[in-house]
DSSP file (Angstrom, degrees, kcal/mol; ACC not computed):
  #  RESIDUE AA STRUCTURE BP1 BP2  ACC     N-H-->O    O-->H-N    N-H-->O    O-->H-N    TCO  KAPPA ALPHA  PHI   PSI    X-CA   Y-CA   Z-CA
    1    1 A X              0   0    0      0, 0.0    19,-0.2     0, 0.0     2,-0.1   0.000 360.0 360.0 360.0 129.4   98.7   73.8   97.9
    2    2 A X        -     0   0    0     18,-0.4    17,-1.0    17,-0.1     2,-0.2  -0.376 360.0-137.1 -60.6 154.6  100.1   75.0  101.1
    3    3 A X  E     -A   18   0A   0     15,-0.2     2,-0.5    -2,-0.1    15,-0.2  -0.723   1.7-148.0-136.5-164.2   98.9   77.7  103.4
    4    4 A X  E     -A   17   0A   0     13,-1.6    13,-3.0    -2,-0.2    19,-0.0  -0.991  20.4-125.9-160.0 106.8  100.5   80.4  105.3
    5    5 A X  E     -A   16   0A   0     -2,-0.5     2,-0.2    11,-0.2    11,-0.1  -0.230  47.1-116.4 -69.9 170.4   98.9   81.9  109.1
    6    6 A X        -     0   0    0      9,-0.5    -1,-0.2     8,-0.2     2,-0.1  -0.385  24.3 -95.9-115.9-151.9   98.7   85.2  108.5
    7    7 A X        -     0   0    0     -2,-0.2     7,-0.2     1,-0.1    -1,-0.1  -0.390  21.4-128.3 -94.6-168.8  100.7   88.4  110.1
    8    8 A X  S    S+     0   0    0     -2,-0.1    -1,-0.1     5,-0.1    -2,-0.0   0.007 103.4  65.4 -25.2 -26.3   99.5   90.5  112.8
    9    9 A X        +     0   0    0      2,-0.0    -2,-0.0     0, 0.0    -3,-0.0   0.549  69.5 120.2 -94.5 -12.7  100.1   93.6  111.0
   10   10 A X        -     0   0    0      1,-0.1     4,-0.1     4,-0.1    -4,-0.0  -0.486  58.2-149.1 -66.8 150.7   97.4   92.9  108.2
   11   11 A X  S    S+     0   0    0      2,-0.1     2,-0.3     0, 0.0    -1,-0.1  -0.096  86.7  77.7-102.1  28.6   94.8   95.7  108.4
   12   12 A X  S    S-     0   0    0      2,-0.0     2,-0.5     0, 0.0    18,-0.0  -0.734  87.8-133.8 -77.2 150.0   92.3   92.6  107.1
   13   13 A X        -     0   0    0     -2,-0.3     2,-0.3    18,-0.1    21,-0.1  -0.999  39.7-177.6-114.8 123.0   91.5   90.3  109.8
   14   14 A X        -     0   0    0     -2,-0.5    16,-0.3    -7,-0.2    -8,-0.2  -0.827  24.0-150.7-132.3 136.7   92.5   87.2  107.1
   15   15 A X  S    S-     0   0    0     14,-2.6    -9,-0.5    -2,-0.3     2,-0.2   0.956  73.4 -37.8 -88.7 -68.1   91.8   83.4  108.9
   16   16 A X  E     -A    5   0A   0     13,-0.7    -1,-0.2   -11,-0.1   -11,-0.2  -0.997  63.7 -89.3-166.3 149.0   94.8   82.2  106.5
   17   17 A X  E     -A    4   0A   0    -13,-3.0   -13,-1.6    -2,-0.2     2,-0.5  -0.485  16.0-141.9 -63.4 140.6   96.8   82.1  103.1
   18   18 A X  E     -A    3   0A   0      9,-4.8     8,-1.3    -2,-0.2   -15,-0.2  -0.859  24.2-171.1 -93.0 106.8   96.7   80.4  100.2
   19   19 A X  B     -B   25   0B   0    -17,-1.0     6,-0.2    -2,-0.5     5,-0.1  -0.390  18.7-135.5 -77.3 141.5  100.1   79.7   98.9
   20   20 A X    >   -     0   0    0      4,-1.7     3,-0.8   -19,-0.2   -18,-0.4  -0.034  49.5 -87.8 -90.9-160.7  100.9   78.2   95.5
   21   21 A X  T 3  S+     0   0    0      1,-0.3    -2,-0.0   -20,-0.1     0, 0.0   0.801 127.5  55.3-101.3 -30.8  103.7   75.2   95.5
   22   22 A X  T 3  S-     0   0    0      2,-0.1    -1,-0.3     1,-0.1    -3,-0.0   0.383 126.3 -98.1 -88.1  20.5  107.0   78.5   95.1
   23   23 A X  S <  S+     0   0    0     -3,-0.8    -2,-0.1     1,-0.3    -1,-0.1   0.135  78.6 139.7 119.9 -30.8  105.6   80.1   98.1
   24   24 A X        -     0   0    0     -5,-0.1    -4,-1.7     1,-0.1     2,-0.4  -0.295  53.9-114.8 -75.2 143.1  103.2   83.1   96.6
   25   25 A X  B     +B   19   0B   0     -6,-0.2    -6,-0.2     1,-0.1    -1,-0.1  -0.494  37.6 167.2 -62.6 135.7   99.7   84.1   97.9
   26   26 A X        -     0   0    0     -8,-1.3     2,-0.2     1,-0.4    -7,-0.1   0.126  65.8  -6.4-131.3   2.6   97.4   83.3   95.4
   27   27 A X        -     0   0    0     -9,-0.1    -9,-4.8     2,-0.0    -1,-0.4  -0.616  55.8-138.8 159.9 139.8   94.2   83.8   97.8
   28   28 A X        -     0   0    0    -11,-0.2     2,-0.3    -2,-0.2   -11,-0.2  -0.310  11.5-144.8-100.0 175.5   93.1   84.5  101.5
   29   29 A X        +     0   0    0     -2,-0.1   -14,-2.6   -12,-0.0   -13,-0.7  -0.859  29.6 177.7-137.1 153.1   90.1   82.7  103.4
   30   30 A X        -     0   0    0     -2,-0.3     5,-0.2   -16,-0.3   -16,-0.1  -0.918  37.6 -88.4-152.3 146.7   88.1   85.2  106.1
   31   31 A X     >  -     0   0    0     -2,-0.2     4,-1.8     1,-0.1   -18,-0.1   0.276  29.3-124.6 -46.4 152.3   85.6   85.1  108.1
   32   32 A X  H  > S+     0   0    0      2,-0.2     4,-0.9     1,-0.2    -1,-0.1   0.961 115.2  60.3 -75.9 -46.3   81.8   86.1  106.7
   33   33 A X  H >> S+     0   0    0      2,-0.2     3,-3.8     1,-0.2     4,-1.4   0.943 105.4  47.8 -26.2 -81.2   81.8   88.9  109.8
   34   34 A X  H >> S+     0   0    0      1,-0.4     4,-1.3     2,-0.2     3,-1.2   0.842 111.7  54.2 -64.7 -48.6   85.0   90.5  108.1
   35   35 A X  H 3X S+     0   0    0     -4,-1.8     4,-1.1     1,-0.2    -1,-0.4   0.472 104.8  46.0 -16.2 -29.2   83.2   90.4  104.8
   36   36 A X  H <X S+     0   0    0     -3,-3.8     4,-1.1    -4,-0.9    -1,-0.2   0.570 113.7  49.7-124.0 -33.6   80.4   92.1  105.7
   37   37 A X  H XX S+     0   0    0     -4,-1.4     3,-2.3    -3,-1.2     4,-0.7   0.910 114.8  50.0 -95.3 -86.0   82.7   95.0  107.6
   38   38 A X  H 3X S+     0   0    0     -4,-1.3     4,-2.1     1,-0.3     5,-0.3   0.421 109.2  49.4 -19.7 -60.7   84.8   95.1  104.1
   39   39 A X  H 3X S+     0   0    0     -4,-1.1     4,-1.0     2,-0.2    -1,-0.3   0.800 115.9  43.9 -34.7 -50.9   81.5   95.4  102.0
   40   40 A X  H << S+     0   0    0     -3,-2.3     4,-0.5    -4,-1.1    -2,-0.2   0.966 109.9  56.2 -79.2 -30.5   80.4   98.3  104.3
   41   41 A X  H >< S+     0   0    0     -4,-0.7     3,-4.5     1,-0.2     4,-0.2   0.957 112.3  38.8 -59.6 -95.4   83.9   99.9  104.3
   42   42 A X  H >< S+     0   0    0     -4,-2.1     3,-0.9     1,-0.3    -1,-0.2   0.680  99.6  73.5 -63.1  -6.9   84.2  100.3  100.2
   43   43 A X  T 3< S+     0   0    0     -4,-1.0    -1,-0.3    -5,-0.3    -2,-0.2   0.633  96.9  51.6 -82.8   1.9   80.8  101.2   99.8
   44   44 A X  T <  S+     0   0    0     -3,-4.5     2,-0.7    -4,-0.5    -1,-0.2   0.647  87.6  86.0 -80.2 -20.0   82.0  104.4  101.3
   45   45 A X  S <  S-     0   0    0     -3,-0.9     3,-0.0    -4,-0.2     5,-0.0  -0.612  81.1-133.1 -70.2 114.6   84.9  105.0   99.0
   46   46 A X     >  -     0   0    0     -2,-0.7     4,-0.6     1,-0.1     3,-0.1   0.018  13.4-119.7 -45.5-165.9   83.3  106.9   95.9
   47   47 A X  H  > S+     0   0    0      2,-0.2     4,-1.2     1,-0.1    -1,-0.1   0.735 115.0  68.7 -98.6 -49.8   84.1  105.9   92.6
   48   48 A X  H  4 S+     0   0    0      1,-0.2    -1,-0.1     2,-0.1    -2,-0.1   0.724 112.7  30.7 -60.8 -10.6   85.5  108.8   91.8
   49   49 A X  H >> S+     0   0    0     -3,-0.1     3,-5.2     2,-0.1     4,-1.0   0.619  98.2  97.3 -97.7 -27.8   89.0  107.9   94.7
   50   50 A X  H 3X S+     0   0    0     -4,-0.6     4,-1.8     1,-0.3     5,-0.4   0.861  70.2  58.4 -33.5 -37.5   88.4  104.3   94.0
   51   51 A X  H 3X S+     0   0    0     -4,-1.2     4,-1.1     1,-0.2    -1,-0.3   0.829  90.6  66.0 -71.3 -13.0   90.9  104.3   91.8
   52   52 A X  H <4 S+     0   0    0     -3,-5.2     7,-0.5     2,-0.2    -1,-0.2   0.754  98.8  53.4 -75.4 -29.9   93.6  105.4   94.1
   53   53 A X  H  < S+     0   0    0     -4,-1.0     3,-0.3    -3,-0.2    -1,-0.2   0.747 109.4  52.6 -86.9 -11.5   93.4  102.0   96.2
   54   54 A X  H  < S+     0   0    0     -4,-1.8     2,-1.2     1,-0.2    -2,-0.2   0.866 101.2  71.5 -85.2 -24.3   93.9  100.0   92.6
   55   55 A X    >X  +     0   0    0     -4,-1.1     3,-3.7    -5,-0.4     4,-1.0  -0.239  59.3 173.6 -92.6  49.1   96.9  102.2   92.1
   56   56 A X  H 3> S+     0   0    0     -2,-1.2     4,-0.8     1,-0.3    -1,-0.2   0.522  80.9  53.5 -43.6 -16.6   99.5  100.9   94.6
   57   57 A X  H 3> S+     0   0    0      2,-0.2     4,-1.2     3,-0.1    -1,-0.3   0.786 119.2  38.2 -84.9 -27.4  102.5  103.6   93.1
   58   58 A X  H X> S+     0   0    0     -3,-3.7     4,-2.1     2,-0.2     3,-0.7   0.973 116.2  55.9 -74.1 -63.9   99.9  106.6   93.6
   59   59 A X  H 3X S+     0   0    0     -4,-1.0     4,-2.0    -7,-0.5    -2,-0.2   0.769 109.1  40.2 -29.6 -46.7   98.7  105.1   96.8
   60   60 A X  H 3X S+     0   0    0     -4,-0.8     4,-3.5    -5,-0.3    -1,-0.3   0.882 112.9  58.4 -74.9 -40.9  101.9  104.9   98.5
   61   61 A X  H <X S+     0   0    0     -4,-1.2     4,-1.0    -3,-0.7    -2,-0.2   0.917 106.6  48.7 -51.1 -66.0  102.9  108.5   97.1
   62   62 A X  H >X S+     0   0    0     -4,-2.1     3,-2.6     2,-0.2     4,-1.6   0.975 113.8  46.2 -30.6 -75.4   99.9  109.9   98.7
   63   63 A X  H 3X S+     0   0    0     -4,-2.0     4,-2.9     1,-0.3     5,-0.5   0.943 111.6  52.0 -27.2 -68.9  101.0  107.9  102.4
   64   64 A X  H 3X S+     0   0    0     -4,-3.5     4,-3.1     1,-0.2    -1,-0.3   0.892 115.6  42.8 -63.4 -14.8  104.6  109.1  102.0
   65   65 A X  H <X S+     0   0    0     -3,-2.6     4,-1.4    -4,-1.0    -2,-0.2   0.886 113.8  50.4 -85.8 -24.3  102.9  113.2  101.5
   66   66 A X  H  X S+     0   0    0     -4,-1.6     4,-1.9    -3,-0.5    -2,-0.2   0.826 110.4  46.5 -68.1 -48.2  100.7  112.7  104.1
   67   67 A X  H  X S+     0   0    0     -4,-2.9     4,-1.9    -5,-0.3     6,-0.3   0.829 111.6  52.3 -59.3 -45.0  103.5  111.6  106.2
   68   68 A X  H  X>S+     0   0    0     -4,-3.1     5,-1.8    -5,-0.5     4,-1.5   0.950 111.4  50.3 -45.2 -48.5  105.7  114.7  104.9
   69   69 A X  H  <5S+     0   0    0     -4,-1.4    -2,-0.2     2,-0.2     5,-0.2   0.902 105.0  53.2 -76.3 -50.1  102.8  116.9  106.0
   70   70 A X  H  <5S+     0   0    0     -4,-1.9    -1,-0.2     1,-0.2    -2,-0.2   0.896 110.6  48.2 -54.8 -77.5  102.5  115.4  109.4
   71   71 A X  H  <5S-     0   0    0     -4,-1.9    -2,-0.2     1,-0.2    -1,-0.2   0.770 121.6-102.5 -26.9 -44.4  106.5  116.1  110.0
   72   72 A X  T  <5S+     0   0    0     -4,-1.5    -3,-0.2    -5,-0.1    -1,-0.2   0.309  72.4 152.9 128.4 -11.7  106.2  119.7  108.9
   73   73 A X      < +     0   0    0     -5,-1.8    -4,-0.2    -6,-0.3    -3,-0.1   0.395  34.2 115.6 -51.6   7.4  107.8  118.7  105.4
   74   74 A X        +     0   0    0     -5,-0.2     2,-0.1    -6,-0.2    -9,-0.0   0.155  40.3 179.2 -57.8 178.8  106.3  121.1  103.5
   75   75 A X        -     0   0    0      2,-0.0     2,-0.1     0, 0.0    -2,-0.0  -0.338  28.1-104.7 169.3 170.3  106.4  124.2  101.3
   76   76 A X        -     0   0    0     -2,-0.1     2,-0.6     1,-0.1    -2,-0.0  -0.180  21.5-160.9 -98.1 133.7  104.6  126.7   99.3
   77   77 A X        -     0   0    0     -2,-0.1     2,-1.1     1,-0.0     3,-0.1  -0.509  18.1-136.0 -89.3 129.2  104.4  126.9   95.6
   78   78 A X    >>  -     0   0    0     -2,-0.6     3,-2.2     1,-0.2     4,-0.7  -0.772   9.0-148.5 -97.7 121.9  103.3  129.8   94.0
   79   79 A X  G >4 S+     0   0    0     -2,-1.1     3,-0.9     1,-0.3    -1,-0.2   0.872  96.8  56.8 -63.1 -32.3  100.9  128.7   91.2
   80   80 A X  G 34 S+     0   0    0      1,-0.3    -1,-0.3     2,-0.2    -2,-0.1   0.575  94.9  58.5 -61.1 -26.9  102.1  131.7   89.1
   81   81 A X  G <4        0   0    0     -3,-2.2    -1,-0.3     1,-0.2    -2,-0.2   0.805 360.0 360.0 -86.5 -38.5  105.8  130.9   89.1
   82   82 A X    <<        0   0    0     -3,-0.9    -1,-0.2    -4,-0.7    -2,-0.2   0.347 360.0 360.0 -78.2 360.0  104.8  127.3   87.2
């Protein structure tokens, strides 16, 4: 298997990929430090959002409303009308 430096832009600090023989990651190595700040990290998420970081189509949906919101993209629904 081959491996693969990693980017600059991961929000993991990831040592290096592991690549299978066409080119896909198939597994990281990192440092025990960045482990240990990962472990403290999701043991903040509740359970009850957890599911939103397994959910990469939701995930992303949230990011792109958050981003609307920031711009100003809104606007208001009247629950009544629905």
């Amino acid at each position: 298997m081959s491996t693969a430096q990693r980017r600059s832009s991961d929000p993991i600090k990831i040592k290096q990929f592991v690549t299978n023989p066409k080119g896909h990651r198939i597994a990281v190595t990192i440092d025990i430090k960045e482990y240990e700040r990962l472990e403290k990290i999701l043991k903040l998420i509740p359970s009850s959002e957890a599911w939103l970081y397994e959910n990469s189509e939701a995930l992303e949906s949230v990011g792109k409303g958050l981003q609307d919101a920031a711009q100003g993209k809104v606007s208001k629904l009247n629950l009544k009308d629905l």
